[in-house]
N, CA, C and O of each residue as an XYZ file, in Angstrom:
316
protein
N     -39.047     -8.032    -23.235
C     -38.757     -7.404    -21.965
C     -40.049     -7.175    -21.162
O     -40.143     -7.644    -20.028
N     -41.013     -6.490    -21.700
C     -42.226     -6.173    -21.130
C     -43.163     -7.783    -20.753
O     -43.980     -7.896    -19.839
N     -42.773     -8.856    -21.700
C     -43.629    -10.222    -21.330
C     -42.759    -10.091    -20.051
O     -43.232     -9.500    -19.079
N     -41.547    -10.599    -20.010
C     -40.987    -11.203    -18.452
C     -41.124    -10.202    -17.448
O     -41.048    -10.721    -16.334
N     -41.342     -8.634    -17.395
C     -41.610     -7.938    -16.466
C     -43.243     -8.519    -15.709
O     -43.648     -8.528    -14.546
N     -43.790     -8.909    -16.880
C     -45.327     -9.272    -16.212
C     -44.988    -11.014    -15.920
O     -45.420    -11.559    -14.904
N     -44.562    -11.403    -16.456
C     -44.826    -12.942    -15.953
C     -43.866    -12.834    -14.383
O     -44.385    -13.219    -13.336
N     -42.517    -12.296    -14.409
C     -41.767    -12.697    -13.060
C     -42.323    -11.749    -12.129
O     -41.916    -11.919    -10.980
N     -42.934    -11.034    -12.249
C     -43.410     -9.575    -11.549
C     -44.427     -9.977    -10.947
O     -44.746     -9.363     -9.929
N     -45.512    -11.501    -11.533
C     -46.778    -11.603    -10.989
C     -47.793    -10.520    -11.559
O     -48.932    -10.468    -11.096
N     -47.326     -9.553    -12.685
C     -48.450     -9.027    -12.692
C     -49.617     -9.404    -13.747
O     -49.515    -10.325    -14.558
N     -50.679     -8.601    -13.625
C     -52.275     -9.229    -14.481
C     -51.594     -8.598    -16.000
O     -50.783     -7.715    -16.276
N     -52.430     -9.600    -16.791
C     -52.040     -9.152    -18.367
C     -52.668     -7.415    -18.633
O     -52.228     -6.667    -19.506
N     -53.568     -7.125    -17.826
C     -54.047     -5.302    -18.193
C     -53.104     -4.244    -17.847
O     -53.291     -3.057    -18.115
N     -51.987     -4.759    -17.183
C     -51.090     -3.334    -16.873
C     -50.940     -2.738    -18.034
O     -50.790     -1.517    -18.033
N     -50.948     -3.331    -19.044
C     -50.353     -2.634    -20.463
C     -50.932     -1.825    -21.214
O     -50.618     -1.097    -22.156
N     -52.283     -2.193    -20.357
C     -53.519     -1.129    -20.745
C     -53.627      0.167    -19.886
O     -54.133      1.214    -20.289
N     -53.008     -0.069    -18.465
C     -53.031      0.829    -18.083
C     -51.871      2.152    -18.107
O     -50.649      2.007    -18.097
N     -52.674      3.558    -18.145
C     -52.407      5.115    -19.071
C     -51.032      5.271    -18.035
O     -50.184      5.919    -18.649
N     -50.515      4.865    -16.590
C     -49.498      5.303    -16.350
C     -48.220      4.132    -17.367
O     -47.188      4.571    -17.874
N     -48.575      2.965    -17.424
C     -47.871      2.269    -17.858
C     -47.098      2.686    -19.213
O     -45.888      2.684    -19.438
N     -48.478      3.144    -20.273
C     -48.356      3.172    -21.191
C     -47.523      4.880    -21.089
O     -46.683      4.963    -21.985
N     -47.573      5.766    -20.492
C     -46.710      6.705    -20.152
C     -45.575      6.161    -19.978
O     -44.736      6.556    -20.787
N     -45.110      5.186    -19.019
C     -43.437      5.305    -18.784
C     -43.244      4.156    -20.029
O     -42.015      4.207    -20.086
N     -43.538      3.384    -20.827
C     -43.347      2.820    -22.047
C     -42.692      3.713    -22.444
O     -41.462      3.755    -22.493
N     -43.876      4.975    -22.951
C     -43.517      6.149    -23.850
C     -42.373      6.931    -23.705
O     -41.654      7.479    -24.540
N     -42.334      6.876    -22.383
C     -40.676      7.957    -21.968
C     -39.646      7.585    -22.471
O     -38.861      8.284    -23.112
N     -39.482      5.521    -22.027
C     -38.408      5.254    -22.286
C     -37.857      4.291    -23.654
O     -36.743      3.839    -23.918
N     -39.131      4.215    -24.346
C     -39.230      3.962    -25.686
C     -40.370      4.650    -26.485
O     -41.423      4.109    -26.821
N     -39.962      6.034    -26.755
C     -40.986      6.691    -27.223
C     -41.519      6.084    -29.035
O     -42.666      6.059    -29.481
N     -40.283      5.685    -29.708
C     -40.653      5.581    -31.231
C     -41.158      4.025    -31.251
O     -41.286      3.514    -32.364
N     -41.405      3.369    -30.287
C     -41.982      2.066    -30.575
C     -43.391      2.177    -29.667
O     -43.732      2.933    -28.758
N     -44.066      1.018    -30.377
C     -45.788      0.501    -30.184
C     -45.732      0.452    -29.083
O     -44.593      0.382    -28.622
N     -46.700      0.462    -28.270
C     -46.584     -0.230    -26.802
C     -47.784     -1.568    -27.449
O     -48.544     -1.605    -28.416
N     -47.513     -2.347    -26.561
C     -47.769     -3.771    -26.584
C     -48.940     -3.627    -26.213
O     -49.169     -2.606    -25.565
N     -50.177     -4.656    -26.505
C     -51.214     -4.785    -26.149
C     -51.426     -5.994    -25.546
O     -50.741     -6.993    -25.762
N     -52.360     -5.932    -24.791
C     -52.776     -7.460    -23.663
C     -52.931     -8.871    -24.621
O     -52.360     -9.947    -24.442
N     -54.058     -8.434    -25.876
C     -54.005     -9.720    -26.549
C     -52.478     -9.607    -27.149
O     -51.703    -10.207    -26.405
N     -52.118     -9.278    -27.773
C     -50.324     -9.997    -27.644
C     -49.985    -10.040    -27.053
O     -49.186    -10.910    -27.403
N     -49.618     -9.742    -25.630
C     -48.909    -10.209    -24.752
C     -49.618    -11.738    -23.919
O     -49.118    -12.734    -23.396
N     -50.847    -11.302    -24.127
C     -51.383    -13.251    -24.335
C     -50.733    -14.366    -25.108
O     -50.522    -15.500    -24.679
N     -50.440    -13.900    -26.302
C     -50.564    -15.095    -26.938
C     -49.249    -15.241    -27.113
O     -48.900    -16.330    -27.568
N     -48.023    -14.078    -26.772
C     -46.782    -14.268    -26.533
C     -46.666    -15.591    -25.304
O     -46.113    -16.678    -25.139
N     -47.423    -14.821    -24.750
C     -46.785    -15.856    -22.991
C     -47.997    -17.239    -23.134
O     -48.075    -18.024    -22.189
N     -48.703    -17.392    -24.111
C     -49.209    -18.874    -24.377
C     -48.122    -19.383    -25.031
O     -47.364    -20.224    -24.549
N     -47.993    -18.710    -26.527
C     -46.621    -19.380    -26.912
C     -45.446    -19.661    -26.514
O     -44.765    -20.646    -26.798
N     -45.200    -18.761    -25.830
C     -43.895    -19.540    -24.606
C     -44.002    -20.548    -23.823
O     -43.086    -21.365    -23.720
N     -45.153    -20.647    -23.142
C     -45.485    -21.945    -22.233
C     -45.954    -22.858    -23.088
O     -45.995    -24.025    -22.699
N     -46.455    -22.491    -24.574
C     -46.289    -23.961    -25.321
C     -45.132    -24.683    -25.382
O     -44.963    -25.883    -25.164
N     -44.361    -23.850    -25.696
C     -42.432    -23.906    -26.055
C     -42.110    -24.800    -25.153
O     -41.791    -25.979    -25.306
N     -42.239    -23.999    -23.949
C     -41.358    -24.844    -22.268
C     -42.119    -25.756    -22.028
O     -41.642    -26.228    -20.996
N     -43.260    -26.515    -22.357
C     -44.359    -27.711    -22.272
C     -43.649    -28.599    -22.791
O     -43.277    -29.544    -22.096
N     -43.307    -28.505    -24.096
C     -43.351    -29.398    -25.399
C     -41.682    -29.670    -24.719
O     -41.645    -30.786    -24.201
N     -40.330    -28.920    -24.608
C     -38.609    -28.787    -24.146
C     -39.069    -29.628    -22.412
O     -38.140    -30.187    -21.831
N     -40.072    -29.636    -21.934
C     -39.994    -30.079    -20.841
C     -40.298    -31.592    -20.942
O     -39.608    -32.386    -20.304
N     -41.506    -32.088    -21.876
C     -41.975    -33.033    -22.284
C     -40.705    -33.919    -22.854
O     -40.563    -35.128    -22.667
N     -39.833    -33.077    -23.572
C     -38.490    -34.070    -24.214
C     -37.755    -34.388    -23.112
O     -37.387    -35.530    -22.836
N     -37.549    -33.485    -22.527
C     -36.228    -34.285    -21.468
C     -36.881    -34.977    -20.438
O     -36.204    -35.680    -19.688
N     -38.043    -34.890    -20.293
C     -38.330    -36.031    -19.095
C     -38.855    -37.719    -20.246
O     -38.558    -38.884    -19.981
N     -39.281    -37.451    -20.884
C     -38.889    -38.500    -21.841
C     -37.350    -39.059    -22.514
O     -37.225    -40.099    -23.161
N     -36.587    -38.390    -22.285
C     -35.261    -38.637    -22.676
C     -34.216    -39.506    -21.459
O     -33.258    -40.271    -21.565
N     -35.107    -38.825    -20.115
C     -34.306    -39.734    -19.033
C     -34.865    -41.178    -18.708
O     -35.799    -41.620    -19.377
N     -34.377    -41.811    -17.827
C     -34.611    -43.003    -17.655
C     -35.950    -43.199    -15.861
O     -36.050    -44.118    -15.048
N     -36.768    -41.691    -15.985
C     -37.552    -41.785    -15.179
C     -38.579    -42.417    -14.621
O     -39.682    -42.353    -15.164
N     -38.439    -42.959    -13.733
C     -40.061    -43.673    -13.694
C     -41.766    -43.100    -12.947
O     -42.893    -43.581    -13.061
N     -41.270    -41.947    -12.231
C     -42.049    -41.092    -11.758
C     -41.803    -39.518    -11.645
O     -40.726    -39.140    -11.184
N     -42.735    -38.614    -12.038
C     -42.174    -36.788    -11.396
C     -43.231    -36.744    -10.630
O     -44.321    -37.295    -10.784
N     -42.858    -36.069     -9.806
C     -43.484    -35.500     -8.543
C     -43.377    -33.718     -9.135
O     -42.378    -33.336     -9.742
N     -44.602    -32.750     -8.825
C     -44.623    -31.400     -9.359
C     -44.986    -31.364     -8.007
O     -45.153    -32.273     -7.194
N     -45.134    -29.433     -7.860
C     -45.511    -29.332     -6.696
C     -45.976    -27.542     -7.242
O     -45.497    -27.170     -8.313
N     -46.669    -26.794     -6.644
C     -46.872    -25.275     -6.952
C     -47.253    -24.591     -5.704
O     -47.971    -25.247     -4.949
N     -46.968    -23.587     -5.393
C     -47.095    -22.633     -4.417
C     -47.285    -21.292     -5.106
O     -46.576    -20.341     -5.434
N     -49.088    -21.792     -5.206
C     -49.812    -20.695     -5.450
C     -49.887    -19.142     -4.240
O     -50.132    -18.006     -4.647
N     -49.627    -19.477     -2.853
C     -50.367    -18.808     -2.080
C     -49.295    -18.003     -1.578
O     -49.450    -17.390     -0.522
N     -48.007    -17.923     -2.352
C     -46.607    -17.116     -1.664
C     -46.789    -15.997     -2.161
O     -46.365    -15.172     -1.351
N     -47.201    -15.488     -3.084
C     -47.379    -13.920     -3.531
C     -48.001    -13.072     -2.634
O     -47.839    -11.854     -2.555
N     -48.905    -13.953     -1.788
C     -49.455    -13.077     -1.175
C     -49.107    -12.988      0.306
O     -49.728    -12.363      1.166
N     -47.794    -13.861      0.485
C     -47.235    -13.640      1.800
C     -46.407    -12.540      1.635
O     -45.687    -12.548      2.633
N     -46.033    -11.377      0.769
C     -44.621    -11.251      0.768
C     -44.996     -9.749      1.487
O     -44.094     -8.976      1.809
């Protein structure tokens, strides 16, 4: 829950470090760990290994002859 709040949220891997964060963690899951930045690194590396490797099969599985990607880095900061 806390990886996809930071990956769809746009936010930096240190929120988790930061003391208000780690306060409302605590409120609303007081008897569990709060998460730390290096795991939540290597969670969200290992996931984008995952979706690399599931993305790599099906475009090998179709009968494609070119992908076109595209990224829009600069919309976060229109909003």
């Amino acid at each position: 829950m806390i990886t996809e709040f930071v990956v769809l949220g746009n936010h930096t891997f240190s929120i988790v470090e930061e003391e208000k964060f780690k306060y409302l963690m605590n409120m609303g899951f007081n008897k569990r760990k709060c998460l730390t930045r290096k795991t939540l690194m290597g969670r969200i590396s290992n996931i984008s290994q995952e979706l690399k490797i599931e993305l790599k099969e099906q475009l090998m599985s179709t009968e494609l002859k070119y992908v076109c990607a595209t990224a829009d880095c600069w919309s976060v900061y229109k909003k």
